[in-house]
ROLODO-65354 format. One record per residue (C-alpha): x, y, z; residue number from 1. Coordinates in steps of 0.5 Angstrom, whole numbers, always signed. Layout:
ROLODO-65354
(lumvex (X Y Z) NUM)
...
//
This chain:
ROLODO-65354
(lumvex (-3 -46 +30) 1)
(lumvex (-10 -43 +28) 2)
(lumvex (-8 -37 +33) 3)
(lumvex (-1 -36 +31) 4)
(lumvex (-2 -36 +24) 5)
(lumvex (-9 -30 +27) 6)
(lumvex (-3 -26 +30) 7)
(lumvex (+2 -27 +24) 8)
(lumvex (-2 -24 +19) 9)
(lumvex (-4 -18 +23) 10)
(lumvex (+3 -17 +25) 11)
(lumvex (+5 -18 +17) 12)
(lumvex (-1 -14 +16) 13)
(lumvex (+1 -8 +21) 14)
(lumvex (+7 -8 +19) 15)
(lumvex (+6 -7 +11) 16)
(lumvex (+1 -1 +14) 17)
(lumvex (+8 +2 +18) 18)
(lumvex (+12 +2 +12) 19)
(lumvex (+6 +5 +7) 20)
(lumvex (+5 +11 +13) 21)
(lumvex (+11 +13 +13) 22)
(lumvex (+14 +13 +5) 23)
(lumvex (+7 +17 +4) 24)
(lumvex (+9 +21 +11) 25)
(lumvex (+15 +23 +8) 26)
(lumvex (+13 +24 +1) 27)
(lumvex (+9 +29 +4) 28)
(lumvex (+14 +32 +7) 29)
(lumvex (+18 +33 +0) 30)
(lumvex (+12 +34 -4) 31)
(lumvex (+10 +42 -5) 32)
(lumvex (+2 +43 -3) 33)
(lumvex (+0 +45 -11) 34)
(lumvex (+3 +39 -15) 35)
(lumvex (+0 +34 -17) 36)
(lumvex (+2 +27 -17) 37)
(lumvex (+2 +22 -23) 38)
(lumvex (-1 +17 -22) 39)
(lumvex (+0 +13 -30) 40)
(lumvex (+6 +13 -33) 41)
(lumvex (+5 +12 -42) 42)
(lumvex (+10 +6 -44) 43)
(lumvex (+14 +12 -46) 44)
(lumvex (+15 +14 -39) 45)
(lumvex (+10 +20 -39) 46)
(lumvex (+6 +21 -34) 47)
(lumvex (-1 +21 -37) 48)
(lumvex (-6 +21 -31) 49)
(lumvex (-5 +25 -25) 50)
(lumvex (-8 +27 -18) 51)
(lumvex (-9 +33 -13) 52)
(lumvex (-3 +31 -7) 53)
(lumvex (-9 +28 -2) 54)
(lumvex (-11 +24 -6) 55)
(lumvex (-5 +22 -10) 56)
(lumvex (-1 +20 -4) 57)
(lumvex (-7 +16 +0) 58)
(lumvex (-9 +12 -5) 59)
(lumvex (-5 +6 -3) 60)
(lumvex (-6 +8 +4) 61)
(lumvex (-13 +9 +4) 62)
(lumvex (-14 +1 -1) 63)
(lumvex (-9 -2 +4) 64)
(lumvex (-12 +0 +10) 65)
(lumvex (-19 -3 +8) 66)
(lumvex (-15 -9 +4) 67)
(lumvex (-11 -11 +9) 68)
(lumvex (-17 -10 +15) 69)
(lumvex (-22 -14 +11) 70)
(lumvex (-20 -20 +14) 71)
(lumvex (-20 -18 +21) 72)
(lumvex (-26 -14 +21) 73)
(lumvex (-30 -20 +18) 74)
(lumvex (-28 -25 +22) 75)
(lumvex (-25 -30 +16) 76)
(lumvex (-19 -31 +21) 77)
(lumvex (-21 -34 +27) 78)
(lumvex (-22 -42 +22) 79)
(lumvex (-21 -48 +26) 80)
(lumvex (-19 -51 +20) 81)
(lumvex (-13 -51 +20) 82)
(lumvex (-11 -52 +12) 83)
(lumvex (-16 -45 +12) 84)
(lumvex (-12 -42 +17) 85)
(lumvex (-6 -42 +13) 86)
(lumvex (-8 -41 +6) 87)
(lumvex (-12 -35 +10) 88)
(lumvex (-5 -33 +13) 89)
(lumvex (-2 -34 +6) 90)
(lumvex (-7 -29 +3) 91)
(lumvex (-6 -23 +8) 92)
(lumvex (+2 -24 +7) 93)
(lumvex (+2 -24 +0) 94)
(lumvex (-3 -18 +0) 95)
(lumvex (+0 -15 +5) 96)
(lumvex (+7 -15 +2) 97)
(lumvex (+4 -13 -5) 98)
(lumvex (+1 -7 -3) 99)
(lumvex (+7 -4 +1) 100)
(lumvex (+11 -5 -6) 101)
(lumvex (+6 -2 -10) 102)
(lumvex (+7 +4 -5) 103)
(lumvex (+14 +4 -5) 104)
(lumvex (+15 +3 -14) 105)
(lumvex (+9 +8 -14) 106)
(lumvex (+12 +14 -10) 107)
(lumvex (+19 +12 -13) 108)
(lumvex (+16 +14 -20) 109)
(lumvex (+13 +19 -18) 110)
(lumvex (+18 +22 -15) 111)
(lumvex (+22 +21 -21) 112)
(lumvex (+18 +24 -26) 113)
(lumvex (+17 +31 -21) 114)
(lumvex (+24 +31 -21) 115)
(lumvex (+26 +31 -28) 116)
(lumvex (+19 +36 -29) 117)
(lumvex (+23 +41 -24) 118)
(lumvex (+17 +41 -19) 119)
(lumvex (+20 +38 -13) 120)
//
């Protein structure tokens, strides 16, 4: 059980990887070279902090990357216990999918927010 629940971990965690690629690949696509990206929004909807597009749009990636592959790289995974195996796997799902939907709200906003400025 340890072994499978090992493995779906980092299918789940390979896969919320895929999609903060690819929606990050695609905003680079549709984003201009100049523009910076919002990144904090006031409670009026307001952009009130922003990056240069590099690092607005590999923030998520780059911390999910390093989060998502902790686990494997530390060796936290491989457990014989089998209640520490699923609480492990538990953990990697719930960051895995966390850290994909932060992505997609971040870019969905930001995107937003450069459409109604008229810079995309």
């Amino acid at each position: 059980m340890e072994t499978t629940l090992r493995v779906l971990g980092d299918g789940l965690s390979i896969a919320a990887l895929a999609i903060i690629a690819a929606t990050a690949q695609g905003a680079w696509k549709r984003i201009g070279k100049d523009v910076s990206i919002p990144l904090l929004w006031n409670r009026d909807g307001k952009p009130v902090a922003r990056l240069a597009k590099p690092l607005g749009l590999l923030a998520i990636p780059l911390i999910a990357i390093v989060v998502l592959l902790s686990f494997t790289l530390t060796q936290s995974t491989f457990t014989k216990d089998p209640i520490q195996a699923m609480i492990i796997f538990l953990v990697r799902a719930t960051l895995a999918a966390s850290l994909a939907l932060s992505q997609l709200f971040h870019l969905r906003f930001a995107i937003k927010t450069l459409q109604d400025e008229g810079t995309l």
